[in-house]
C-alpha positions as CSV (number, residue, x, y, z in Angstrom):
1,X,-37.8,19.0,22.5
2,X,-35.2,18.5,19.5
3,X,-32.4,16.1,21.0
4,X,-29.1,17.4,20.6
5,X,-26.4,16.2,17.2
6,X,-24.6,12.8,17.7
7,X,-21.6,14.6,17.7
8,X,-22.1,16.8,20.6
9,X,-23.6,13.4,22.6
10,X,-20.6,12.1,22.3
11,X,-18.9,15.5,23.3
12,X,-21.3,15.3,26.5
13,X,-20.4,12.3,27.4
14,X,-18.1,11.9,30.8
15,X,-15.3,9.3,29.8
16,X,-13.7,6.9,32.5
17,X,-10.0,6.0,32.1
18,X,-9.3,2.7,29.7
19,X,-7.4,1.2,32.6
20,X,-11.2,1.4,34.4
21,X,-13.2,0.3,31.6
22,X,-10.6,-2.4,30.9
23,X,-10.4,-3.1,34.7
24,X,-14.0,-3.9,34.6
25,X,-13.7,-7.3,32.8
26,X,-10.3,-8.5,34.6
27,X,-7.9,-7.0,32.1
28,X,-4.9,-5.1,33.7
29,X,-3.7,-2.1,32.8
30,X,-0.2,-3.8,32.0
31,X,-2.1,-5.1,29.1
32,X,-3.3,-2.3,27.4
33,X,-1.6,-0.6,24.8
34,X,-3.1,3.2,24.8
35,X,-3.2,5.3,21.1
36,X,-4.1,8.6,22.7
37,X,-6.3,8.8,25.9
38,X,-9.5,7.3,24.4
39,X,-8.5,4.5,22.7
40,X,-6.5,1.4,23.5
41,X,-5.3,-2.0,21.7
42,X,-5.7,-5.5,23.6
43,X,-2.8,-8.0,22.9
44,X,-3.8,-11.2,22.3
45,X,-1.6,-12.0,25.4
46,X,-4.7,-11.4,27.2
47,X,-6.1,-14.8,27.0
48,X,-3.8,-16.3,28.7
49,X,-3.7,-14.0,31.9
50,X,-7.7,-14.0,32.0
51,X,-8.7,-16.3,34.8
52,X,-10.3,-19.4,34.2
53,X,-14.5,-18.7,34.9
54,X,-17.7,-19.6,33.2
55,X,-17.9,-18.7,29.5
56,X,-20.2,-15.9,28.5
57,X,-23.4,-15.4,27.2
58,X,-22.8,-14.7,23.6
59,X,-25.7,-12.5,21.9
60,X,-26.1,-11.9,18.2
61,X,-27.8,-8.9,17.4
62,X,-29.1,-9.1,13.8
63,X,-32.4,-7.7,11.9
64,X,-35.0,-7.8,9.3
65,X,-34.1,-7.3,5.7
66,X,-33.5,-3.4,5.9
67,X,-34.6,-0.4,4.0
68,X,-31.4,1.7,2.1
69,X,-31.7,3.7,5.7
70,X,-30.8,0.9,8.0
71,X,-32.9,-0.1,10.8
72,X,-30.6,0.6,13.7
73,X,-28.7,-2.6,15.1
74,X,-25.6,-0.7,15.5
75,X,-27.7,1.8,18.0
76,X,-29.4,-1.8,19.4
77,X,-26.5,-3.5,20.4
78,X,-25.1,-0.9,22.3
79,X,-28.1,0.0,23.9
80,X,-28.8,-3.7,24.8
81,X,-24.7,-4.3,26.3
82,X,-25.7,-0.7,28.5
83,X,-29.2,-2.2,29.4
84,X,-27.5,-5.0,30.5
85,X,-25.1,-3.4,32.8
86,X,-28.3,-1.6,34.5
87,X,-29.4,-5.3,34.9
88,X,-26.4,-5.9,37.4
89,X,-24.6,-8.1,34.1
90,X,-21.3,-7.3,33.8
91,X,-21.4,-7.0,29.5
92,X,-19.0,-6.1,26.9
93,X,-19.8,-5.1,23.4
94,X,-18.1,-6.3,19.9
95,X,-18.6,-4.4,16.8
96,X,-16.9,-3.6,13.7
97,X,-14.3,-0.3,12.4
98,X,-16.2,1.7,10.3
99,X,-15.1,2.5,7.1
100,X,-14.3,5.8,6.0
101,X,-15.8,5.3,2.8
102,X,-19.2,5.5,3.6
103,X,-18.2,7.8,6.8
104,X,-17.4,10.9,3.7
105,X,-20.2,9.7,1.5
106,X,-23.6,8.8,2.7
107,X,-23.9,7.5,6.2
108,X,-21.7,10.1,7.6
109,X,-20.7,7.5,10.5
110,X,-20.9,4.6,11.9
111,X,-20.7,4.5,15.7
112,X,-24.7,4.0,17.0
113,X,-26.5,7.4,17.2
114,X,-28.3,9.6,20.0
115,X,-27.4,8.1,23.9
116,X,-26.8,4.8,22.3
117,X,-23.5,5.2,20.7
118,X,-19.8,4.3,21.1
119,X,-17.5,7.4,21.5
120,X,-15.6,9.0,21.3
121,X,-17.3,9.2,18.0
122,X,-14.7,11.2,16.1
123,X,-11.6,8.7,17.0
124,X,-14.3,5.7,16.1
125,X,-15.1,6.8,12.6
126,X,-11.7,8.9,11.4
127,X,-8.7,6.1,11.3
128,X,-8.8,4.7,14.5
129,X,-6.1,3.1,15.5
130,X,-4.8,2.5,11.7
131,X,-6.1,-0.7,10.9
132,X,-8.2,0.1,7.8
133,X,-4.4,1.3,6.8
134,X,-3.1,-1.4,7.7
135,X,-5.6,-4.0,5.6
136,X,-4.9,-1.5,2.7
137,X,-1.3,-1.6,2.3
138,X,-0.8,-4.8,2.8
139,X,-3.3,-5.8,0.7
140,X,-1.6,-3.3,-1.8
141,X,1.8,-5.1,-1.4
142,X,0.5,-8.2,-2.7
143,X,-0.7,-6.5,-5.6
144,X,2.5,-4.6,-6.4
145,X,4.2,-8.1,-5.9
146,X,2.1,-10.1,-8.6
147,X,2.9,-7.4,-11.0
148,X,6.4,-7.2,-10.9
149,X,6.3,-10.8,-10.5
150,X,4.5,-11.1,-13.9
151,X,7.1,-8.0,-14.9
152,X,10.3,-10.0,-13.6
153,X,9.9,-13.4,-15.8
154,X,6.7,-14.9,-14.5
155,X,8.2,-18.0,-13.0
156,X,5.2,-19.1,-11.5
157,X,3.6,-18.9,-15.0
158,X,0.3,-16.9,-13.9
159,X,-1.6,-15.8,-16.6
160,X,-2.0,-12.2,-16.6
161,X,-5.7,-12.7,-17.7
162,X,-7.0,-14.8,-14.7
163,X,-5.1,-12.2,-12.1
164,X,-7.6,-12.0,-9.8
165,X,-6.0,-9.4,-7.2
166,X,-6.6,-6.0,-7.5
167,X,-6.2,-2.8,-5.4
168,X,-7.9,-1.0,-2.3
169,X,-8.5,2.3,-0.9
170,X,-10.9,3.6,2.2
171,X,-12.2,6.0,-0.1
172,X,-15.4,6.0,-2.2
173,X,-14.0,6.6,-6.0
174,X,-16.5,5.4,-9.0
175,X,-13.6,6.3,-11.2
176,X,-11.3,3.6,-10.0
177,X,-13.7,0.5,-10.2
178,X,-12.1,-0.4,-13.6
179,X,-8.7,0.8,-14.4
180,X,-5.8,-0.2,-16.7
181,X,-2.5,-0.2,-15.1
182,X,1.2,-0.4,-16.4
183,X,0.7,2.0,-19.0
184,X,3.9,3.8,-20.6
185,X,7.6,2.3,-21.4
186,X,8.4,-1.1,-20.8
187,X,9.9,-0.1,-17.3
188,X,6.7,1.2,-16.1
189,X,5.0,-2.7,-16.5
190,X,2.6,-4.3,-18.3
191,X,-0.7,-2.9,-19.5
192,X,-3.3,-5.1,-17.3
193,X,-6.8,-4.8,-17.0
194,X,-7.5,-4.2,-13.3
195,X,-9.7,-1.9,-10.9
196,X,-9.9,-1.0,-7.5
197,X,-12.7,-2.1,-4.3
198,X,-12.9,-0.6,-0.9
199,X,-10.6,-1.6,1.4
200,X,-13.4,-3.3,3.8
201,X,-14.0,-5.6,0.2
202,X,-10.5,-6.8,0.8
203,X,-9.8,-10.9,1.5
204,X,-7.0,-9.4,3.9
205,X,-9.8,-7.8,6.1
206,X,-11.6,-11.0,5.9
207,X,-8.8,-12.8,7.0
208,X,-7.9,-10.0,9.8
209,X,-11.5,-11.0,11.1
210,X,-11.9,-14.6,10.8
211,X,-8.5,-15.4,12.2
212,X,-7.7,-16.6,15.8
213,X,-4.2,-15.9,16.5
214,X,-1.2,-14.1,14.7
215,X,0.0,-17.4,13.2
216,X,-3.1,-18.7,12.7
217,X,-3.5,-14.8,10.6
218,X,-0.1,-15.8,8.8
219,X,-1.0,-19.4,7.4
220,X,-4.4,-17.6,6.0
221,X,-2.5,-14.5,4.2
222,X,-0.3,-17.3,2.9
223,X,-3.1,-19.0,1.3
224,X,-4.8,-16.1,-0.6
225,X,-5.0,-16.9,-4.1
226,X,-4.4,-14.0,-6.5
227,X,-4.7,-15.9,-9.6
228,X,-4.7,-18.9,-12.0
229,X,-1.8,-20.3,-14.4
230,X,-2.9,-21.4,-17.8
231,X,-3.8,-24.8,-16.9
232,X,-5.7,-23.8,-13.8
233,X,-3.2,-24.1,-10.8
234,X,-4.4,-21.4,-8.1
235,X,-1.3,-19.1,-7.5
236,X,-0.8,-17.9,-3.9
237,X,0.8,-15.0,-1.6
238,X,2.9,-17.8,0.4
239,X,4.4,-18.7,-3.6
240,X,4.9,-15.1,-4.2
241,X,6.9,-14.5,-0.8
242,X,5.4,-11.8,0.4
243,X,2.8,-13.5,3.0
244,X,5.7,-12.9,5.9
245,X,6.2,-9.4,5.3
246,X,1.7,-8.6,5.1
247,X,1.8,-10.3,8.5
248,X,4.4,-7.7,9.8
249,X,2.7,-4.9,8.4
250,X,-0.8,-6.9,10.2
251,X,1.1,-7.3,13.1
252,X,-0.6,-4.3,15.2
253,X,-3.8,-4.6,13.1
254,X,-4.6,-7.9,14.7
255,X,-5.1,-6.5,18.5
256,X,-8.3,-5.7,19.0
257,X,-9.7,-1.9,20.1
258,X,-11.0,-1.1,23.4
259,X,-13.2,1.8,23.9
260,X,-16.5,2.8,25.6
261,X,-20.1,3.8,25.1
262,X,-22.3,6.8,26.3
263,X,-22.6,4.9,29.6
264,X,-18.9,3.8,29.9
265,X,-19.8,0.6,28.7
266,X,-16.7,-2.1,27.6
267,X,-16.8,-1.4,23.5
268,X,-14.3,-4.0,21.7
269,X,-14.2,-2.4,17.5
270,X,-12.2,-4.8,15.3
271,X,-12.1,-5.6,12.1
272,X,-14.8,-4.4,8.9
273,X,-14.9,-6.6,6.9
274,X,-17.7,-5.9,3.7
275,X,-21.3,-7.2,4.4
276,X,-21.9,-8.3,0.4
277,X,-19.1,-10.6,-0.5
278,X,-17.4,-10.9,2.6
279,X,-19.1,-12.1,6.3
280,X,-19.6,-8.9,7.5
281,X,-19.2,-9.7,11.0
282,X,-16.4,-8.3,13.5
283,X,-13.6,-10.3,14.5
284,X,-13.1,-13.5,16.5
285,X,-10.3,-12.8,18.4
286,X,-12.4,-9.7,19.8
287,X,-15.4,-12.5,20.5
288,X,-13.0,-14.5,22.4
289,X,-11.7,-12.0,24.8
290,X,-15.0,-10.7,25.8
291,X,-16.1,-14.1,25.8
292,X,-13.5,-14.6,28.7
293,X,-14.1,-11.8,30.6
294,X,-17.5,-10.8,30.8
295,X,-21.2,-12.3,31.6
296,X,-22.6,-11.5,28.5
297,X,-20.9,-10.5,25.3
298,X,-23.4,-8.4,22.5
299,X,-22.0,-8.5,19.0
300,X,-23.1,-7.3,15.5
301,X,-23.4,-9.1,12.6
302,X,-24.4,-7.5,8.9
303,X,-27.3,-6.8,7.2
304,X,-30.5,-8.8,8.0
305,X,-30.4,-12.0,9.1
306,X,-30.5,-13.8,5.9
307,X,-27.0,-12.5,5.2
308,X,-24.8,-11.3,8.4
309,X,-26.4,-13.7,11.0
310,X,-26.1,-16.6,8.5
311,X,-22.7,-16.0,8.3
312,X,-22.3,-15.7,11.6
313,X,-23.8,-19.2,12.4
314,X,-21.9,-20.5,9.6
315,X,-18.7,-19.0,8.6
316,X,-17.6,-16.9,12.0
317,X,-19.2,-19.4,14.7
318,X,-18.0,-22.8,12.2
319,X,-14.2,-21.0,13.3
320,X,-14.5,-19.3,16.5
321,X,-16.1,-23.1,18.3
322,X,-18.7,-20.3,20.0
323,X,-21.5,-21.1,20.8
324,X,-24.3,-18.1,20.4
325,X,-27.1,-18.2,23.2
326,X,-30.0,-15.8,21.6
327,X,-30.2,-13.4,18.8
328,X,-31.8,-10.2,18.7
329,X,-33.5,-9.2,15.5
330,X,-34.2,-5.6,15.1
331,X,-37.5,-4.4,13.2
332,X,-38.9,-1.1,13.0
333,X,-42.3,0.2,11.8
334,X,-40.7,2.0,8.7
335,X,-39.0,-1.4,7.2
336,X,-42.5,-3.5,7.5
337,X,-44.4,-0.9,6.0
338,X,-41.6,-0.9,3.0
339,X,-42.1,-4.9,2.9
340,X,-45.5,-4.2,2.4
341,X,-44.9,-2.9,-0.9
342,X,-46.8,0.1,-0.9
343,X,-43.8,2.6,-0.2
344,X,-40.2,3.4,-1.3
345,X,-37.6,4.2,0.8
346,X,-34.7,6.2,-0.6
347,X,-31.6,6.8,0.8
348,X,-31.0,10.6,1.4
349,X,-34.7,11.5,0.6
350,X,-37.4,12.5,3.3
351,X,-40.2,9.2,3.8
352,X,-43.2,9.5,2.1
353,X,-45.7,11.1,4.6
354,X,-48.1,8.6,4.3
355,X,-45.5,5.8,5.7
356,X,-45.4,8.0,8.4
357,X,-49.5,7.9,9.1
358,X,-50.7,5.7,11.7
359,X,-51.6,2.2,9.7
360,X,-51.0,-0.8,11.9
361,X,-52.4,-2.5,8.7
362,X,-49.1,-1.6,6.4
363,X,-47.4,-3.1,9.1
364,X,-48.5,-6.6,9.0
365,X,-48.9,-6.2,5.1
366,X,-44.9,-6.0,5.6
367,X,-44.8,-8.9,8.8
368,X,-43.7,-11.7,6.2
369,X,-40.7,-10.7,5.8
370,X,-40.1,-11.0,10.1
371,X,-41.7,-14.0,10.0
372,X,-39.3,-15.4,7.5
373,X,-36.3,-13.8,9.7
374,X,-37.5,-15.3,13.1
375,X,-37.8,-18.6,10.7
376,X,-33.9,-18.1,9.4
377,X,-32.6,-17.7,13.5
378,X,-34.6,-20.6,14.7
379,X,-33.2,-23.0,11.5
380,X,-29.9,-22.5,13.5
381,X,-31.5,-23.8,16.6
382,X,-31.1,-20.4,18.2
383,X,-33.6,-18.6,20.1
384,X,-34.8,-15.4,18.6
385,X,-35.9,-11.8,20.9
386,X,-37.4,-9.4,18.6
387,X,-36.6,-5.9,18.9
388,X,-39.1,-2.8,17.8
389,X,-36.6,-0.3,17.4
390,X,-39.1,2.9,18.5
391,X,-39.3,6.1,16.5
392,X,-40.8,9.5,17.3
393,X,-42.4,8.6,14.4
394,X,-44.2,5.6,15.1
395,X,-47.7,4.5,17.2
396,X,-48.5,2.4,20.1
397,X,-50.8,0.5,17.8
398,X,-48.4,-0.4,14.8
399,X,-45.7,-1.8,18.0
400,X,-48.6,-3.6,19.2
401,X,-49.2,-5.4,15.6
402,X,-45.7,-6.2,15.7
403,X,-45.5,-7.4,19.2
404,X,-48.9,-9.8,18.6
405,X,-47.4,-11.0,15.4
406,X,-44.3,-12.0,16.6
407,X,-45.8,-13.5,19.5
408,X,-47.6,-15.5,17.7
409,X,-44.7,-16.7,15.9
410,X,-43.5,-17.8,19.5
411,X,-40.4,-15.0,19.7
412,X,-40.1,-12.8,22.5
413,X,-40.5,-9.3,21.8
414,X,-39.5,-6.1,23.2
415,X,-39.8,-2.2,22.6
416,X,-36.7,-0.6,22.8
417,X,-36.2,3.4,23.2
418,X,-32.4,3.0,23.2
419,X,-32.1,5.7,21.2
420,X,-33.5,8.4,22.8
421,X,-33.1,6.8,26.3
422,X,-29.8,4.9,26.7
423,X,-29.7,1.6,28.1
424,X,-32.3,2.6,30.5
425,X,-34.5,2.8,27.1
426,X,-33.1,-0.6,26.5
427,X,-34.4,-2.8,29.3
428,X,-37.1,-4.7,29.0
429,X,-35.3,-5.8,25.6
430,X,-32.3,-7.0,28.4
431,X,-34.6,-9.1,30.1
432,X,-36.0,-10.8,27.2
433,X,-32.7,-11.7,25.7
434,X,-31.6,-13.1,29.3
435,X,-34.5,-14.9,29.4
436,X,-33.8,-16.5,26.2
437,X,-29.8,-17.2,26.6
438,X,-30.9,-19.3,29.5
439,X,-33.3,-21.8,27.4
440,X,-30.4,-24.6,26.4
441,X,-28.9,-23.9,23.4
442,X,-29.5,-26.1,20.3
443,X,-27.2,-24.5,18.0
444,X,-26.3,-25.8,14.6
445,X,-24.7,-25.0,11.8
446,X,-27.0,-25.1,8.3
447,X,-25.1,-27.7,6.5
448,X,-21.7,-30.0,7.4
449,X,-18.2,-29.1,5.9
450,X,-18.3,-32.3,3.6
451,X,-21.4,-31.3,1.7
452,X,-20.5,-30.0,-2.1
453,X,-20.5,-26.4,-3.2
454,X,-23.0,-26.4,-5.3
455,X,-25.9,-28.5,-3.1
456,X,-24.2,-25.8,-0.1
457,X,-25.7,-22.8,-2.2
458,X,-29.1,-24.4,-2.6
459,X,-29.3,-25.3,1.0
460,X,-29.1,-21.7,2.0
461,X,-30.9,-20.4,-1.0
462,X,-33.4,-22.5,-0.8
463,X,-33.9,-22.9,3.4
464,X,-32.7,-19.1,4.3
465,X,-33.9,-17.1,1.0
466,X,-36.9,-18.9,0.4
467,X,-36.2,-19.8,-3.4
468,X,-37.4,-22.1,-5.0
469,X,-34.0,-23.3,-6.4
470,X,-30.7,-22.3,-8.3
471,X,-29.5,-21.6,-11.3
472,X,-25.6,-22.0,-12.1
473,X,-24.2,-20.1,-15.1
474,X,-21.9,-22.0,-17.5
475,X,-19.1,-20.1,-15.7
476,X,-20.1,-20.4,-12.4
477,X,-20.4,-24.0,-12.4
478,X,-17.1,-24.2,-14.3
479,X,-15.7,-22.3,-11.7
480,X,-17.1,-24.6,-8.3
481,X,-15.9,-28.0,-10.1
482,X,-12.0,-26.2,-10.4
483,X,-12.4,-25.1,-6.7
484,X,-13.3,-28.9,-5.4
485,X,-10.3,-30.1,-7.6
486,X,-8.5,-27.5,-5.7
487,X,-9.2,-28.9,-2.5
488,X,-12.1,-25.9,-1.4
489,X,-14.7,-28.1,-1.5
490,X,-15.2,-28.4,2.0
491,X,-15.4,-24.3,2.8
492,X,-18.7,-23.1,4.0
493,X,-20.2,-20.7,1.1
494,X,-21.1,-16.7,1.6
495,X,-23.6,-15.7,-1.4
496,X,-23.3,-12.2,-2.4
497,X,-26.2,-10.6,-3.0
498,X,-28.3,-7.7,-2.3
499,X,-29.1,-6.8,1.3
500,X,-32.6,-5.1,0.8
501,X,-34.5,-8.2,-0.3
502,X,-34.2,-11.8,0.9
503,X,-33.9,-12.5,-2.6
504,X,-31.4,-11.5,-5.7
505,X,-33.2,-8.9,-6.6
506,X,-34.0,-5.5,-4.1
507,X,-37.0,-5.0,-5.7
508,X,-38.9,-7.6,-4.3
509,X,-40.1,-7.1,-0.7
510,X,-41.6,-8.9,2.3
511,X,-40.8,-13.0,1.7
512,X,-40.7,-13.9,-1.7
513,X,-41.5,-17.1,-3.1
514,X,-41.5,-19.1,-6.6
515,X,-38.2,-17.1,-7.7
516,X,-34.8,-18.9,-8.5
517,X,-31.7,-17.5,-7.4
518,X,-29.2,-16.8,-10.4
519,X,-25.6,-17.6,-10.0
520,X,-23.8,-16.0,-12.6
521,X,-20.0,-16.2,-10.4
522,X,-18.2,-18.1,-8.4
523,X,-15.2,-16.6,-6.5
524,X,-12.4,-18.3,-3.8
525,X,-11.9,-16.1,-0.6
526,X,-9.5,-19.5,0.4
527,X,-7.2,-17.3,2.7
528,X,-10.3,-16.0,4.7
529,X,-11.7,-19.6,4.2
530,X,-15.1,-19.3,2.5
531,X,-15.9,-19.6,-1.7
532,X,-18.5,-16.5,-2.4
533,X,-21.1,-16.9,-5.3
534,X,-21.9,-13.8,-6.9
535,X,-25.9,-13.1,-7.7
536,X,-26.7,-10.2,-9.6
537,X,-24.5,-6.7,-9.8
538,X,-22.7,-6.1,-6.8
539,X,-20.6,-3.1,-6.2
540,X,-17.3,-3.5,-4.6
541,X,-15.9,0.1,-4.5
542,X,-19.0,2.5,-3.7
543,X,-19.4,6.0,-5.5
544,X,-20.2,9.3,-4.2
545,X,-23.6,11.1,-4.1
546,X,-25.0,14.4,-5.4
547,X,-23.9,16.1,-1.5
548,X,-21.6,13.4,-0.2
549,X,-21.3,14.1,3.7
550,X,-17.8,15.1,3.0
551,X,-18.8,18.6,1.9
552,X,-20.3,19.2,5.3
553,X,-17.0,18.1,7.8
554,X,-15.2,20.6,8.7
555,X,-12.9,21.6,11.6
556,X,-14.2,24.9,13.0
557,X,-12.0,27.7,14.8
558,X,-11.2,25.7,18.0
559,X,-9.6,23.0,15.7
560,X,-12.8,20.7,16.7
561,X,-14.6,18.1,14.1
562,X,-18.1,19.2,13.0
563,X,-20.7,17.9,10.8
564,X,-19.5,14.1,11.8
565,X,-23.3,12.4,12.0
């Protein structure tokens, strides 16, 4: 039986008033600040009025080292936060906005999939609420003020050449990655070198996510750095004047989003920032909430664990002070048999039918690179569940190889039919992660604040990645000894690099070993609060492909959305 569109799941589903869903986890409706019928902003007034009662379980739900498709821990955590609910728990999900960028381009969405998704699925993945805007123009004030600052006199003396600021836009545009602005008569400016990125690439949607109240959001816009003068001296938005007014246009942006799942689930969606050089995790101030009101709070970090649940441990966690009690990593059959190195996986192409053959074989040939994953949660004294995401696809026998594998590597496993299912799908996966939130938690974060830069980005290249050490371009390591004299020597570090390899380089699968990661940049986030080295070519403002989803959305004669996936 063919299951029905995403889309008309989420058209199926029965929705309960907000002032229920919200009523679920002690938030009045006096709180809630409704943006149609289906979606509703929390004040950050909320904490406050929450009563005083045990905090919750906090889950992180994380994964392998994915294939270009994604191995579902979007559709994971919500399944798990529904499965717990069946379990009598009274749970609450965090997860991040979805950008539009990759909503018209490849992906097509970004909201779970099948019975295991948040809805409604057209408010989730088209604007929301506005706070994607939001992060865009403010982010595009500060760059219209550091121009006409360097247009009005240059007082501050910043040297056009190290402006480090440039623009954003939710949209996917190749054409804009490298630009020249302030062409035409002298009114129009001054001919810059510049380019755009994607507006969940922005240091303002870092900040949105990593900050802990309003203020606390103002002091960190303030201390964004959008360039260097001549002799070095970081120039800031608080210098420029113009931090006060991105906080009013924030103002909104910072209360988080309620909505629900396909089981009426509590859903809070805030915050996205970009996985590569940002932490890729949704927002604290969304953590803390749930944290407050429910039993046991899911949330979603980026990529595989090497990258989004590292940061997590140590960048979101090192400012939230919360404490995470088990993480969940998601593998499926199709990513191990990639690790194995015997198939490619391409993004918008069918999978080679062989992958698809029965061959428990292929997938231990891949199981390294789990191993290596259990290995990265456990180095942060958390306990790890793994989670076989099932496919139609897949066989009893390749799950079994993974559950004996991981077994053996002490995790607890579970296979979860989320997908197809629901959280009923979903369960036996909720009763291993309970299981595991109740062993005493020995979290820790990989390396202490006072620790250099440079010996930071070998701890976690060398511990997490698996390399056998790290090499510093000329530039690079100019560019950590001028942050330490700057006083960002004691940030934590968030390495950009590919997602689909633990390494620098995607075309090495499973666990590599014996390779040396190559820092060839060294950039400051110091408003969001972390310094990001820069390995290999990473792409901040995404292009389209050949048949971008945007040629296939639509509104069709009853003024409904269709072909949203």
């Amino acid at each position: 039986m063919t299951m029905p569109s995403d889309l008309d799941i989420s058209r199926s589903t029965t929705l309960k008033p907000l002032e229920e869903i919200a009523g679920e986890l002690g938030i009045g409706a006096h709180l809630l600040e409704p943006y149609g019928r289906q979606v509703a902003k929390i004040p950050l007034e909320v904490l406050a009025e929450l009563p005083e009662r045990p905090r919750a379980k906090y889950v992180v739900v994380t994964a392998i080292t994915p294939t270009p498709l994604g191995e579902g821990k979007t559709t994971t955590t919500v399944g798990l936060g529904m499965a717990l609910r069946h379990l009598g728990q009274r749970s609450a999900i965090a997860i991040r906005q979805p950008s539009m960028g990759p909503t018209f381009g490849i992906k097509g969405g970004a909201a779970g999939g099948g019975y295991s998704q948040v809805v409604p699925m057209e408010s989730l993945n088209l604007h929301l609420t506005g706070d994607m805007h939001a992060v865009t123009a403010a982010h595009n004030l500060l760059a219209a003020v550091v121009d006409n600052h360097l247009h009005k006199g240059n007082k501050l003396g910043l040297d056009p050449h190290r402006v480090t600021w440039r623009r954003v836009l939710d949209v996917n545009d190749r054409d804009l990655r490298n630009v020249i602005t302030g062409l035409g008569t002298r009114a129009d400016g001054q001919p810059r070198q510049s380019g755009f990125d994607i507006t969940a690439a922005s240091e303002v949607m870092a900040v949105l996510a990593l900050s802990t109240s309003l203020h606390d959001m103002r002091a960190r816009l303030g201390r964004i750095v959008v360039g260097y003068t001549r002799s070095g001296s970081p120039v800031t938005a608080e210098e420029l004047g113009v931090a006060g007014a991105m906080t009013v246009i924030m103002r909104e942006a910072i209360k988080p989003n309620l909505m629900q799942t396909t089981e009426n689930t509590p859903v809070l969606v805030h915050a996205g920032p970009f996985g590569n050089i940002a932490h890729g995790n949704s927002s604290i101030v969304a953590d803390q909430i749930a944290t407050r009101a429910a039993d046991v709070v899911v949330t979603e970090a980026g990529f595989g664990a090497d990258m989004g649940a590292e940061r997590f441990f140590n960048i979101k966690c090192r400012n939230s002070g919360l404490v995470p009690d088990a993480a969940v990593l998601v593998a499926t059959v199709r990513a191990l048999k990639a690790h194995s190195g015997r198939y490619k996986v391409v993004a918008g192409k069918p999978l080679p039918e062989r992958l698809l053959a029965e061959n428990p074989e292929d997938v231990l040939a891949g199981a390294a690179n789990l191993r290596k994953q259990i290995e990265n949660i456990r180095l942060h004294g958390v306990s790890p569940v793994v989670a076989i995401n099932a496919f139609p696809t897949d066989h009893p026998s390749e799950h079994q190889a993974i559950r004996e594998f991981a077994e053996a590597e002490g995790a607890k496993v579970a296979v979860s039919n989320h997908f197809g299912e629901g959280g009923k799908g979903a369960l036996d996966l909720a009763e291993a992660v309970l299981e595991a939130a109740e062993e005493p938690s020995r979290f820790r974060p990989l390396y202490p604040d006072e620790m250099d830069l440079r010996t930071k980005i070998e701890t976690v290249a060398t511990r997490v990645y698996g390399a056998a050490g790290v090499s510093f371009q000329p530039a690079a390591a100019r560019a950590i000894a001028d942050y330490e004299a700057c006083g960002f020597g004691r940030l934590p570090v968030c390495i950009a690099k590919t997602h689909l390899s633990l390494s620098s380089d995607p075309a090495l699968v499973g666990a590599p070993t014996g390779w040396t990661l190559p820092v060839r940049e060294v950039r400051a986030s110091a408003g969001a609060g972390f310094v990001y080295p820069i390995c290999g070519d990473m792409r901040t403002m995404p292009g389209l492909g050949s048949s971008p989803a945007a040629e296939h959305i639509d509104i069709d004669a009853h003024g409904q959305v269709v072909g949203l996936s």
